[in-house]
C-alpha positions in Angstrom: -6.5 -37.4 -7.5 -6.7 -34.5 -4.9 -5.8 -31.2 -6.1 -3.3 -29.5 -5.3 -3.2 -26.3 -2.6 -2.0 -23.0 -3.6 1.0 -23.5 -1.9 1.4 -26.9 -3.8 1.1 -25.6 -7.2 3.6 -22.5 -5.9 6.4 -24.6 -4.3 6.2 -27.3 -7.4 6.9 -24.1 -10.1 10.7 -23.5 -11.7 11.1 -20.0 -10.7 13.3 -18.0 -13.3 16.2 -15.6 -11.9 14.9 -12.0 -11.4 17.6 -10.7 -13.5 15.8 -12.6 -16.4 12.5 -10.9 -15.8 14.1 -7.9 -15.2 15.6 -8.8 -19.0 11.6 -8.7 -20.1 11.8 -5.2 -18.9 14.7 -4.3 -20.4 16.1 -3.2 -16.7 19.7 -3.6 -17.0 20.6 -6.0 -14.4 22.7 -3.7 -12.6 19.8 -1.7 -11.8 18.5 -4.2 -9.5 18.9 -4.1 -5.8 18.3 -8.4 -5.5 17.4 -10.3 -2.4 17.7 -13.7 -3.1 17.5 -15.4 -6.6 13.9 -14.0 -7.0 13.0 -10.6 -5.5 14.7 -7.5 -6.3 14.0 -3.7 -6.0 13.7 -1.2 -8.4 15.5 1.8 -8.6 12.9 5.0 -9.0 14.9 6.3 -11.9 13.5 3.6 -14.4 10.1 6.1 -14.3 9.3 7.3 -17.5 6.1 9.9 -17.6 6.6 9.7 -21.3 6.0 6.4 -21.6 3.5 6.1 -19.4 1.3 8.4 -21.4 1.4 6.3 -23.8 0.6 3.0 -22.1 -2.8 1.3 -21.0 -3.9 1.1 -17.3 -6.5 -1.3 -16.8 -8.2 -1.7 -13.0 -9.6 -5.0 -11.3 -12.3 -4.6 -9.0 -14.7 -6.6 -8.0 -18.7 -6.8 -6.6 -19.8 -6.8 -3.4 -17.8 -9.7 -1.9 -18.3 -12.3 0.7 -16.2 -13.0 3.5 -13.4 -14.9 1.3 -13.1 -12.5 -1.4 -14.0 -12.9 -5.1 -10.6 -13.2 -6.6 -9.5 -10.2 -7.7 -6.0 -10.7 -7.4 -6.3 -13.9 -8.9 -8.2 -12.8 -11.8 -5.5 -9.7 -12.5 -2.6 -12.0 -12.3 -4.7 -14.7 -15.0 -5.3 -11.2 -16.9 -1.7 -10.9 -17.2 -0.8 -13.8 -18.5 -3.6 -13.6 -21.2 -2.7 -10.2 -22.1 0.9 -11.9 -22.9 -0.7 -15.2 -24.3 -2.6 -12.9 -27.3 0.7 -11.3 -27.6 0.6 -8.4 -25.1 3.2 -6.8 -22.8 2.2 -7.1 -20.1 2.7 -6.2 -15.8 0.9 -6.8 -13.1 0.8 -4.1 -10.4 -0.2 -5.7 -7.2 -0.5 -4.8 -3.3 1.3 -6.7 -0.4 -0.3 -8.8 1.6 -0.5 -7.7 5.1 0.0 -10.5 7.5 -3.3 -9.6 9.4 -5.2 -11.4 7.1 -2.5 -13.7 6.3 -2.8 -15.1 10.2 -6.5 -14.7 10.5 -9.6 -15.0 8.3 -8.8 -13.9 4.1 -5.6 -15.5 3.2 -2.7 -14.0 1.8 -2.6 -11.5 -1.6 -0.7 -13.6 -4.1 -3.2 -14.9 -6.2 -4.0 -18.8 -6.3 -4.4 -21.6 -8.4 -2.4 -21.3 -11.6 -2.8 -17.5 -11.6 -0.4 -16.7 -8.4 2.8 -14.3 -8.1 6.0 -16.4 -6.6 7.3 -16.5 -4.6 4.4 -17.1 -2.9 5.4 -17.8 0.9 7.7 -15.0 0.7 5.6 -12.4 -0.7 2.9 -13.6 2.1 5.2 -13.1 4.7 7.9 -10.7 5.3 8.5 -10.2 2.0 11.3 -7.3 1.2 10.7 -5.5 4.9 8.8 -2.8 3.6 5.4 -3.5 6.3 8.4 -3.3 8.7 9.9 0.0 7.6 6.2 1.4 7.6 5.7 0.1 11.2 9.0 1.5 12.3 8.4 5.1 11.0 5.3 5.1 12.6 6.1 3.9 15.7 9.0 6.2 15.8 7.5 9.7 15.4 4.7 8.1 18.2 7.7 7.5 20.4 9.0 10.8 19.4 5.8 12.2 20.4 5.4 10.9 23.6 9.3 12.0 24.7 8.0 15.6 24.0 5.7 15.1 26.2 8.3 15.8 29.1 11.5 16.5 27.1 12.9 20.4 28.2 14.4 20.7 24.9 12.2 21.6 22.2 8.8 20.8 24.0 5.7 21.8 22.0 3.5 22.1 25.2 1.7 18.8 23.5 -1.6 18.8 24.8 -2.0 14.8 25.5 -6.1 14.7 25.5 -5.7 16.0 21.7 -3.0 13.7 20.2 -4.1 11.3 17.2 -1.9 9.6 16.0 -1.3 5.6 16.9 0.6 2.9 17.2 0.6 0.0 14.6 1.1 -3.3 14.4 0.9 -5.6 11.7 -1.5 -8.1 13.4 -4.7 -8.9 14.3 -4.4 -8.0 18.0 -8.0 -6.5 19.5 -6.3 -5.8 22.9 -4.6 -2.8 21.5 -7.0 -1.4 20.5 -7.7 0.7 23.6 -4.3 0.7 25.5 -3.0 3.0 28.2 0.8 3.9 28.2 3.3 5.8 30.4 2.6 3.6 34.1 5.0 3.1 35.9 6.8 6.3 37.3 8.1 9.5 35.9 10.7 7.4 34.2 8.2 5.8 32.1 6.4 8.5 30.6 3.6 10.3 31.3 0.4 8.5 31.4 -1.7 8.7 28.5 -4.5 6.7 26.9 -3.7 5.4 23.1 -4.2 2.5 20.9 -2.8 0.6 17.8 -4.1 0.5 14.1 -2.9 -2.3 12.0 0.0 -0.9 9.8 -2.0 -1.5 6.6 -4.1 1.6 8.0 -1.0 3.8 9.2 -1.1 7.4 7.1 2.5 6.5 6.6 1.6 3.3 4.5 -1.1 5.8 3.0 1.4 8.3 2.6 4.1 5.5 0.7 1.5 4.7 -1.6 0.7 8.3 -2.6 4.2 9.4 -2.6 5.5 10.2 -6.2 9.5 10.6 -5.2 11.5 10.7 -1.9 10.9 14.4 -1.3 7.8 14.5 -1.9 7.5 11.4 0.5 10.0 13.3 3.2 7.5 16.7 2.8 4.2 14.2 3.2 6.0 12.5 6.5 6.4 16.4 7.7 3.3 17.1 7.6 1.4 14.6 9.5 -1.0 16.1 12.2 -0.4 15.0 15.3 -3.1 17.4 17.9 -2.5 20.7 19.5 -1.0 22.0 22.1 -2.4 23.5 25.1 -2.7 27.1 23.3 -5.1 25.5 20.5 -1.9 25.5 17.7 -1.9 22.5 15.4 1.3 20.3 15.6 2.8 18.4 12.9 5.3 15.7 12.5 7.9 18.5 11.2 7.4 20.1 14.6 9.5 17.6 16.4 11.7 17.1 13.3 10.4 14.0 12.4 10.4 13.7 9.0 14.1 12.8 8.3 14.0 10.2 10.5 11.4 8.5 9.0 12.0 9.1 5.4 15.6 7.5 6.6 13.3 4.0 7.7 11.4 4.2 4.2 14.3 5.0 2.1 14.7 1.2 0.7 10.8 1.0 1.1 9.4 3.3 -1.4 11.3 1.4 -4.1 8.9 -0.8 -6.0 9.2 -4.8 -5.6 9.9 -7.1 -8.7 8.8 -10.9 -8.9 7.3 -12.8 -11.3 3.8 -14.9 -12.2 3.6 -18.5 -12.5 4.1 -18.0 -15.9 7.3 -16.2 -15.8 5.8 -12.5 -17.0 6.6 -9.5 -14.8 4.9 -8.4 -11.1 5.6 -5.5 -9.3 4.3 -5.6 -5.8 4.3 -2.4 -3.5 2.4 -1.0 -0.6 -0.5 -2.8 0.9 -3.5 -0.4 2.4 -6.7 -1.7 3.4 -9.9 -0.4 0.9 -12.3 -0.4 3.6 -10.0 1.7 6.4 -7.5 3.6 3.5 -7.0 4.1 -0.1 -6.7 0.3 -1.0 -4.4 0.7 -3.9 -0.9 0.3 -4.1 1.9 2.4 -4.5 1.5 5.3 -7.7 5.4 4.8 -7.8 4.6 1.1 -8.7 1.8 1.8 -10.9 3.7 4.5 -12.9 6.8 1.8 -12.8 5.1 -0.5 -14.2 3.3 2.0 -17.0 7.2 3.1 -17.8 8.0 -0.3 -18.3 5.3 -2.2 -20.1 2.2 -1.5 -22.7 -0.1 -3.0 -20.6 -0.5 -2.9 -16.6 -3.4 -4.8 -14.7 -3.8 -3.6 -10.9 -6.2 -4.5 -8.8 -8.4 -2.1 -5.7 -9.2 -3.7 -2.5 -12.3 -5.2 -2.4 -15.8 -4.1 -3.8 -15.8 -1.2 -6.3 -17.2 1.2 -3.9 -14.8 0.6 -1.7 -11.2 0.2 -3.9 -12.3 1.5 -7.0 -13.9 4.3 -5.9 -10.5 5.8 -4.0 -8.2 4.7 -6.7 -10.0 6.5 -9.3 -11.4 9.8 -7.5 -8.2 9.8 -5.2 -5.3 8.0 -6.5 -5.6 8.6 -10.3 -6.3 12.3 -9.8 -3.6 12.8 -7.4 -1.3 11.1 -10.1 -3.0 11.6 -13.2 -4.0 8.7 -14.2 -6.0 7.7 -16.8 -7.1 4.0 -16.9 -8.5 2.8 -20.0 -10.7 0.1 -18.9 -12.3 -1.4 -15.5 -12.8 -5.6 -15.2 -15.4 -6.0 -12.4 -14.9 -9.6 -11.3 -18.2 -11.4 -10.1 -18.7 -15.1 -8.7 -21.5 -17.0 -8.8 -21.6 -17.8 -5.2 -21.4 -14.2 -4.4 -24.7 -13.2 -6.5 -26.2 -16.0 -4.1 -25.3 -14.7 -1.0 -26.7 -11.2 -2.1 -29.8 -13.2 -3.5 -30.3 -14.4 0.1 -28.2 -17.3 0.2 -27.0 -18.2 3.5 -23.3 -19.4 3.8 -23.9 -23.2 3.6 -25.5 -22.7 0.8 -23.1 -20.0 -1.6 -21.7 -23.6 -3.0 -25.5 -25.1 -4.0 -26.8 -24.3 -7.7 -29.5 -21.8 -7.2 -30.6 -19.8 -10.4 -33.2 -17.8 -8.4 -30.7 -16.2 -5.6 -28.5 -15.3 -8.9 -31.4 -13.6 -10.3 -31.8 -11.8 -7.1 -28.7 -11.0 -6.3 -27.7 -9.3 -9.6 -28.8 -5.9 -8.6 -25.3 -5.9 -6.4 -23.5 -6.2 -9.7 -25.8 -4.0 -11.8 -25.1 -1.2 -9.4 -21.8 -1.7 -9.2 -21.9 -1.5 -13.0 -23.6 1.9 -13.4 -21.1 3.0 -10.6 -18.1 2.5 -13.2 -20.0 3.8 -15.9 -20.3 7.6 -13.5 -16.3 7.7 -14.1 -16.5 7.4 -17.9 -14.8 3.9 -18.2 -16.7 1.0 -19.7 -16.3 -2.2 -17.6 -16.0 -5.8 -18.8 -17.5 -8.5 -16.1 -15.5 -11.2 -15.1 -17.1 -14.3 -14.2 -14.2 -15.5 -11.9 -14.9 -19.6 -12.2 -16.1 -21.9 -9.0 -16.6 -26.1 -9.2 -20.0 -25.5 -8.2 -21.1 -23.2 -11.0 -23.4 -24.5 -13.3 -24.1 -23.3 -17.1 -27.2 -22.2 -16.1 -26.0 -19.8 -13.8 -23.4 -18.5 -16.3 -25.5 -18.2 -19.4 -28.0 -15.7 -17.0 -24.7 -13.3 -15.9 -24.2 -13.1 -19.4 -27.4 -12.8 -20.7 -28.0 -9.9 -17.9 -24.7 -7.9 -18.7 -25.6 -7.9 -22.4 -28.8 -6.5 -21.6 -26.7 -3.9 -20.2 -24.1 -3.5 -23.0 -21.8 -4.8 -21.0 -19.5 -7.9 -22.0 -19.3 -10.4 -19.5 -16.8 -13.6 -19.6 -16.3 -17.0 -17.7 -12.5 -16.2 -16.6 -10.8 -20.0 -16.0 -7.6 -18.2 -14.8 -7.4 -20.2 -11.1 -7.4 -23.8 -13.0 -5.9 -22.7 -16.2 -3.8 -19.6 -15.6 -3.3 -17.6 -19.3 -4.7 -20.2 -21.2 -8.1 -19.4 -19.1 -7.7 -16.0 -19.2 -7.5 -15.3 -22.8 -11.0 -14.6 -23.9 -10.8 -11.8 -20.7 -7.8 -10.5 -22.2 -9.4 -10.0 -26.2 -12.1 -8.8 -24.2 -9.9 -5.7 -22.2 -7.9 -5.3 -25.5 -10.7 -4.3 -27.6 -12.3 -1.7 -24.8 -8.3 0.2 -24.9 -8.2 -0.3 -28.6 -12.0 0.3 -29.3 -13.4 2.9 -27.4 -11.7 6.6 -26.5 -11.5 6.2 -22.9 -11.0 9.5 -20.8 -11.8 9.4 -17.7 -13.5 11.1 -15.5 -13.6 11.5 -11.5 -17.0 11.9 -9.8 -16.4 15.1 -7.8 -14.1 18.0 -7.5 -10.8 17.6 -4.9 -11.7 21.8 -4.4 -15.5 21.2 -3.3 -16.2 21.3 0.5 -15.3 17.9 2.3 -19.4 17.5 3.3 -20.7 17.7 -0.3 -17.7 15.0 -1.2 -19.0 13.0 1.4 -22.5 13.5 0.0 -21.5 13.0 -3.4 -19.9 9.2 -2.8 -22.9 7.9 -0.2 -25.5 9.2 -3.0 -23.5 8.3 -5.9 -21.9 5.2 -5.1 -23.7 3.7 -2.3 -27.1 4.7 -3.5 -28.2 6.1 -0.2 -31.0 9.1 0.5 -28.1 11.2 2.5 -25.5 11.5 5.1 -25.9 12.0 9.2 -23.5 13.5 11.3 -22.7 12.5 14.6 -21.6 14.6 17.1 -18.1 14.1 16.8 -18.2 13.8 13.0 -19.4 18.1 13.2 -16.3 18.8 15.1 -14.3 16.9 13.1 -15.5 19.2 10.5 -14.8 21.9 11.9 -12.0 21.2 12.4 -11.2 20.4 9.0 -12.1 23.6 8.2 -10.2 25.6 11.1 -7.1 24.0 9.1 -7.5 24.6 6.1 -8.0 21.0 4.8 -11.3 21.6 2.5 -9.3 20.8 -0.7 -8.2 17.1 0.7 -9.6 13.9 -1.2 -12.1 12.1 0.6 -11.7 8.1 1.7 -14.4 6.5 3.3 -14.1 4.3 5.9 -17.0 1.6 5.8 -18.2 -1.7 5.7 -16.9 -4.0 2.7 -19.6 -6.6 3.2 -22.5 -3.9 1.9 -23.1 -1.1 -0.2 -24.9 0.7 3.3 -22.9 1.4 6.7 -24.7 -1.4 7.8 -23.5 -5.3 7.0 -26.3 -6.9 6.5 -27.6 -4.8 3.8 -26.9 -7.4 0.9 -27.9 -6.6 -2.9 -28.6 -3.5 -3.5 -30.6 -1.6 -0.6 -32.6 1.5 -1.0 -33.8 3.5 1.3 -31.3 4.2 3.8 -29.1 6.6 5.4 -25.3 6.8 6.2 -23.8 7.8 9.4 -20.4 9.6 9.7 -19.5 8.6 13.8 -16.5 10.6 13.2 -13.7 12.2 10.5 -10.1 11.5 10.6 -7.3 13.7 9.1 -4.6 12.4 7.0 -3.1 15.2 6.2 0.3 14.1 5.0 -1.6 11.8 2.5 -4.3 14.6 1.6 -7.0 12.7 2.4 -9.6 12.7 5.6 -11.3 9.6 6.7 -14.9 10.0 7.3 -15.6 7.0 9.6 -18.7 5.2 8.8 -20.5 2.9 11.2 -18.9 0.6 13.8 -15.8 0.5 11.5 -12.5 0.2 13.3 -9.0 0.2 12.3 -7.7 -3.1 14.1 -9.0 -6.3 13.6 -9.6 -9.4 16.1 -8.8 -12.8 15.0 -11.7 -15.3 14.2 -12.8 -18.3 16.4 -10.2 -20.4 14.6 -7.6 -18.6 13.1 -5.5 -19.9 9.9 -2.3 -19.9 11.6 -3.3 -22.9 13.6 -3.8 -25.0 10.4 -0.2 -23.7 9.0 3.1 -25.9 9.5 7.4 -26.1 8.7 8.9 -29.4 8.5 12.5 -29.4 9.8 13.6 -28.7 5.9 11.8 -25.2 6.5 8.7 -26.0 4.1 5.7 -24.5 4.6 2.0 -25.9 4.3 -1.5 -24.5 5.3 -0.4 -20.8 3.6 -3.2 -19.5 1.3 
């Protein structure tokens, strides 16, 4: 019998009304703002900072991963339901997909197997609008921009060589990446050279997720930089009056999303950055909804722990005050082959010695959680093609280490897999007086933050400094920016700058091409490599194996 898809096992669930999770919650059902039977926002009232004091935060992140991803969502939604198998509440705290990936090489964000969030075509796609309310804010103050440009009413004397901010698009579109605007005529604008990000790497997605209430979300949209005008002043989005406008297209977006598991617990799903071009969490609204709500709450950091973990604890759990009680590093087998050496036609073959090789990755990444005070549990996120063998030496190797390391069966078996992962988390929050700890100071100059993270984290001898990257600094300086968190913007496939630096390298350097200010999320963006901030499609991309039948059902979704 073939197994089923992800899709499959989604459509083929009984999804409960949202009112009755909402029940769960106790969230009367008149707070709910429902669309459809089985989505609904939640009002940002139901925050407690009370109760979230006294709840558990627990963070999924994950080893250096391949292409497809390890499973981190996956694994925090089959967390979940363990947590409320042993007799836990439990929420899970998730990001939304963006459909970038959704359309080109990764897959969607909803989990998969028997460890998914439903509904899972909806959440996938277009979800609750809130990637369009994002795109539309941004898109507006660039609009707004470029009619100041040769407005006589309020104009800021722009210069156009110094303006920063872009376009976006959810997409994978490479052909906007380098655009120029404003032909045709006076009536058209004035031509200008400019470009689009994807929205999951808009500051106004970056500045949703770091938002704690409306006004602060309304201040944050005022003070995005935009450049200078011809007299060397810095403008800001609250220069052209911008920030009403905006907060006006976000008002419905900064509420939190409610659905539910395959198993009928509680998911809140809200904001969707990139980790290796932004912050990579979601929303703190979301996480500090779901802390008010529920004893326990699993989220998850986009890709590896440098990357996701890394910004969520030394940027969004400071900026919030966070304090997560334990870290679940999810490993797959195939993963410590590829960083053994495997190449890809061979991540599915049995090979004990590219494991052995390739457990530095995870060793590092290890010791990395350990430098915020939080002791990690491993999760060994289960493949068909794992052997015992294999298994036995992860968790052999972690228990050298002190660290507990578990087969997690969540994708086939849901909570029932996840269980022994759950006992494991439980006794780390029950166990051991967690207080974390972040790795540098938000007040220390912006260079010895960088310095801190590439030595740190990545393991590398130092930093470089293009030529841009030293203005850029400057700059940074000149307004007064110092104090800002920093989030890197690098390669996910290695713990270097460069890609094809697998395991754990030594040795090397990184190279900051140039820094990027976000100020209305309090962050810069040191730019790391040939990173860029829209994607191109691959070869074949998974929207030509995707299909609806006339009744509207989908297939080929992942």
């Amino acid at each position: 019998m073939a197994h089923l898809t992800d899709i499959e096992i989604a459509q083929k669930t009984k999804l409960n009304h949202i009112k009755e999770i909402a029940s769960s919650l106790n969230i009367d059902e008149d707070d709910l703002e429902m669309y459809g039977k089985y989505k609904a926002k939640l009002p940002l009232s139901l925050i407690d900072e009370n109760a979230i004091k006294k709840n558990n935060l627990i963070l999924v992140t994950a080893l250096t991963p391949t292409p497809a991803g390890e499973g981190k969502t996956t694994v925090s939604i089959g967390l979940t339901e363990g947590l409320n198998k042993i007799g836990k509440q439990a929420t899970v705290v998730l990001r939304e997909p963006s459909l970038g990936p959704v359309f080109g090489i990764k897959g969607g964000a909803a989990g998969g197997g028997y460890s998914q969030v439903v509904p899972m075509e909806d959440i996938n796609l277009h979800f609750t609008g809130d990637f369009n309310a994002v795109e539309k804010a941004n898109n507006l103050l660039s609009a707004l921009i470029d009619n100041n440009l040769q407005s006589s009413v309020n104009n800021l004397n722009i210069d156009p060589r110094t303006i920063l901010w872009k376009r976006v698009i959810d997409m994978n579109d490479r052909a906007l990446r380098d655009i120029t605007i404003g032909l045709g005529g006076t009536a058209n604008g004035i031509p200008r050279q400019d470009g689009f990000n994807i929205t999951p790497a808009s500051e106004v997605m970056a500045i949703l997720c770091m938002a704690t209430d409306f006004e602060d979300l309304k201040n944050r949209l005022g003070d995005i930089f935009i450049g200078f005008s011809f007299d060397k002043q810095p403008i800001f989005a609250r220069d052209l009056n911008a920030e009403n406008a905006m907060a006006i297209l976000l008002k419905d977006a900064i509420k939190p999303n409610l659905v539910q598991t395959l198993e009928k617990n509680p998911a809140i799903i809200h904001g969707g950055p990139f980790a290796n071009i932004a912050q990579g969490t979601n929303t703190i609204i979301a996480t500090k909804m779901g802390l008010s709500l529920s004893n326990y709450v699993v989220t998850e950091a986009g890709f590896g722990a440098d990357l996701g973990a890394e910004k969520f604890l030394n940027i969004k759990c400071v900026a919030a005050n966070l304090n997560p009680k334990a870290v679940v590093l999810v490993a797959t087998i195939r993963a410590l082959r590829h960083h053994g050496g495997a190449k890809p036609d061979e991540y599915d073959s049995p090979n004990l010695e590219f494991v052995s090789k390739g457990f530095v990755n995870l060793e590092k990444h290890i010791e990395n959680i350990r430098k915020f005070n939080i002791e990690p549990v491993v999760a060994i996120n289960s493949f068909i093609s794992d052997t015992e063998e294999e298994i036995n030496f992860i968790i052999q190797k972690c228990s050298e280490l002190n660290v507990n390391a578990i087969a997690s069966d969540g994708w086939a078996n849901g909570g029932e897999g996840s269980k022994e992962m759950a006992k494991a988390v439980v006794d780390i929050v029950e166990n051991k007086s967690t207080q974390f700890r972040p790795l540098y100071n938000w007040n220390s100059p912006i260079r010895d933050k960088i310095e801190t993270i590439a030595r740190e984290i990545y393991g590398a001898e130092g930093v470089d400094y293009d030529k841009k990257a030293k203005l850029n600094l400057k700059r940074i300086e000149r307004l007064g920016f110092e104090d800002f968190a920093v989030c890197m913007a690098k390669t996910q496939k290695s713990f270097s700058d460069i890609p094809t630096f697998i395991g754990r390298p030594t040795g090397f350097r990184i190279t900051v091409r140039e820094i990027t200010i976000a100020s209305g999320a309090r962050f810069v963006i040191p730019i790391l490599g040939k990173m860029m901030r829209m994607p191109g499609l691959p070869a074949v991309p998974a929207s030509e194996k995707m299909h609806i039948d006339k009744d509207g059902v989908i297939s080929g979704l992942s």
